[in-house]
C-alpha positions as CSV (number, residue, x, y, z in Angstrom):
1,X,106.4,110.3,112.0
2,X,109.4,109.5,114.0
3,X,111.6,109.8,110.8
4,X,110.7,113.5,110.6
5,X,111.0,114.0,114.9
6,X,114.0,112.9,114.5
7,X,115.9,111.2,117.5
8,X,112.3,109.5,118.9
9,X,112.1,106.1,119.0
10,X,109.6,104.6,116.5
11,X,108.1,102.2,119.0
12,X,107.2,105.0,121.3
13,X,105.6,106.8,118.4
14,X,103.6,103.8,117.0
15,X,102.2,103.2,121.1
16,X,101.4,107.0,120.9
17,X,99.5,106.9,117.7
18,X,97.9,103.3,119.0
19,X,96.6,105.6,122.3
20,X,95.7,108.7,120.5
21,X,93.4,105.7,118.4
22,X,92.0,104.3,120.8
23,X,90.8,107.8,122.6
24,X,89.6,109.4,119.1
25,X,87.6,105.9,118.5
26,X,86.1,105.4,121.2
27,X,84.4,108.4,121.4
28,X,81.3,110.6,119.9
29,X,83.6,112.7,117.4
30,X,82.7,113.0,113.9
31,X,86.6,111.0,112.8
32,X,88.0,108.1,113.3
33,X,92.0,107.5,113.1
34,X,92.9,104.5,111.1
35,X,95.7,102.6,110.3
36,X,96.3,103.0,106.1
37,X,99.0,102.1,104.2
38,X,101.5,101.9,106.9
39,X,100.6,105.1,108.0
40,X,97.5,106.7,110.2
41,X,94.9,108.8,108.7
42,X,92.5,111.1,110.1
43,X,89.1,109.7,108.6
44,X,85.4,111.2,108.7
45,X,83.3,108.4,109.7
46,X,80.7,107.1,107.6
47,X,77.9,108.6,109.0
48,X,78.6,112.2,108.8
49,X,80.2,111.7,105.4
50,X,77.2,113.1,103.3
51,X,77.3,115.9,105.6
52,X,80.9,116.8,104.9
53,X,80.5,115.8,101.3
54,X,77.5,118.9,100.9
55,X,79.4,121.5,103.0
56,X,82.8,121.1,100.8
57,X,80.6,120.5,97.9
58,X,82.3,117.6,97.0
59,X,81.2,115.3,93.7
60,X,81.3,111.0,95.2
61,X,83.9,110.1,93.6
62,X,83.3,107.5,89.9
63,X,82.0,104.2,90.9
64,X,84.3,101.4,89.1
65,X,82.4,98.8,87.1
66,X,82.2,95.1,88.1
67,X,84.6,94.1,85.5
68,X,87.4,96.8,86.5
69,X,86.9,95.6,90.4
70,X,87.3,91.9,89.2
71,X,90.8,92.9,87.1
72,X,91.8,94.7,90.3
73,X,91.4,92.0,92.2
74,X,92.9,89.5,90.4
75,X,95.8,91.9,90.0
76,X,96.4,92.4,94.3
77,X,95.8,88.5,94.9
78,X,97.9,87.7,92.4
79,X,100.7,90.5,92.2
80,X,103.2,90.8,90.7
81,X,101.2,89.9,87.4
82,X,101.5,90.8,83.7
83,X,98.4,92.0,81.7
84,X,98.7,88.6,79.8
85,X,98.3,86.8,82.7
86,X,95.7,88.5,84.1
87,X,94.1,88.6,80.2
88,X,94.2,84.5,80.4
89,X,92.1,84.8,84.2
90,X,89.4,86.6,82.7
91,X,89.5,85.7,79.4
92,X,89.0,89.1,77.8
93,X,91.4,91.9,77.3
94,X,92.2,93.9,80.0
95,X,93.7,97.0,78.0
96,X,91.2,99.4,79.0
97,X,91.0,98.2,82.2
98,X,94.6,98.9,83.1
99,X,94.4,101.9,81.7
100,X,92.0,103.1,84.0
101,X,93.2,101.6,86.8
102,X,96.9,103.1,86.4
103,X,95.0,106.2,85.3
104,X,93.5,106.1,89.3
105,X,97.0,105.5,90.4
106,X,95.4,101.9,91.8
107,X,98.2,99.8,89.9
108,X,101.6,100.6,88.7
109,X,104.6,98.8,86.8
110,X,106.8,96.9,89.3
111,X,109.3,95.4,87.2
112,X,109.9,93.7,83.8
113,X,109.1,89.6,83.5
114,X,111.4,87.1,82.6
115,X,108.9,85.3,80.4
116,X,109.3,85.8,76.4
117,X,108.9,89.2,75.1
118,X,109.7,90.7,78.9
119,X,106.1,91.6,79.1
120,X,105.9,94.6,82.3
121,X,104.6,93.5,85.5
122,X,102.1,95.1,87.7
123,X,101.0,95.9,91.5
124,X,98.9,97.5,93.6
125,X,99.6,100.9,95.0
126,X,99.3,102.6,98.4
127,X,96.5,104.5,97.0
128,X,94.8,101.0,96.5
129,X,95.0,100.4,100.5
130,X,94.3,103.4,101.3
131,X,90.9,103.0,98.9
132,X,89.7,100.0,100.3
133,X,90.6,100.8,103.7
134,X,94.3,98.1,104.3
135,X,96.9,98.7,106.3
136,X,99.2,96.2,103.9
137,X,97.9,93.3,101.7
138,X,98.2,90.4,104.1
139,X,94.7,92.5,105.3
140,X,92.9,91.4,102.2
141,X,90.1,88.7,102.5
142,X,91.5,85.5,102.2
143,X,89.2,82.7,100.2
144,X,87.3,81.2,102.9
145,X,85.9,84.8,103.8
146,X,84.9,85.9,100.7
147,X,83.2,82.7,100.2
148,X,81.0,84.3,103.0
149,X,80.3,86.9,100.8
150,X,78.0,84.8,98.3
């Protein structure tokens, strides 16, 4: 934002944004405002989302199958990562998978490995934090939380 304003200083935006927040959260409207991506978004929360979902007439959006969640994962814990590798992890191929997930612009090619036949190498997207919710991927759970999760 302070890119496109121009000659404002980029610490007086971001406390701006952090008190514009703080106001919209903490009180009874129907959105939140969240740090995404490195950016801010204008959310609906949760509650009212079937609401908004009926009035737009909006489909949810496809569910992604326990085995594409797992090859995401693996591919934003352990990024930058080449199918192979992540093929070897869950010992299965992962063709499909990929396709899918570049198809949902979740993943994307990142750069070209140095290991025999230069295989591609992959990463996450912003659409992937924006997804799930992260401001960057140092917000993913790290392994002692998601050991809470079992």
């Amino acid at each position: 934002m302070a890119e496109i304003l121009g000659d404002i200083d980029s610490e007086i935006v971001k406390s701006l944004l952090e008190e514009l927040k703080t106001e919209i959260n903490n009180n009874s409207l129907p959105y939140i405002l969240k740090e995404i991506a490195g950016g801010y978004q204008l959310l609906v929360r949760p509650l009212f989302a079937p609401f908004i979902r009926k009035f737009l007439q909006i489909k949810k959006t496809r569910r992604m199958s326990p085995s594409l969640l797992e090859t995401l994962a693996i591919i934003a814990y352990k990024q930058p990562i080449t199918r192979v590798e992540v093929e070897a992890i869950r010992g299965v191929s992962v063709a499909h998978a990929f396709e899918q997930l570049q198809e949902r612009n979740l993943i994307r090619v990142c750069g070209i490995s140095e290991l025999p036949g230069r295989p591609k190498l992959y990463r996450t997207t912003d659409e992937f934090l924006s997804m799930f919710g992260l401001n960057s991927l140092q917000d993913l759970p790290n392994v002692e939380e998601l050991k809470e999760f079992r």
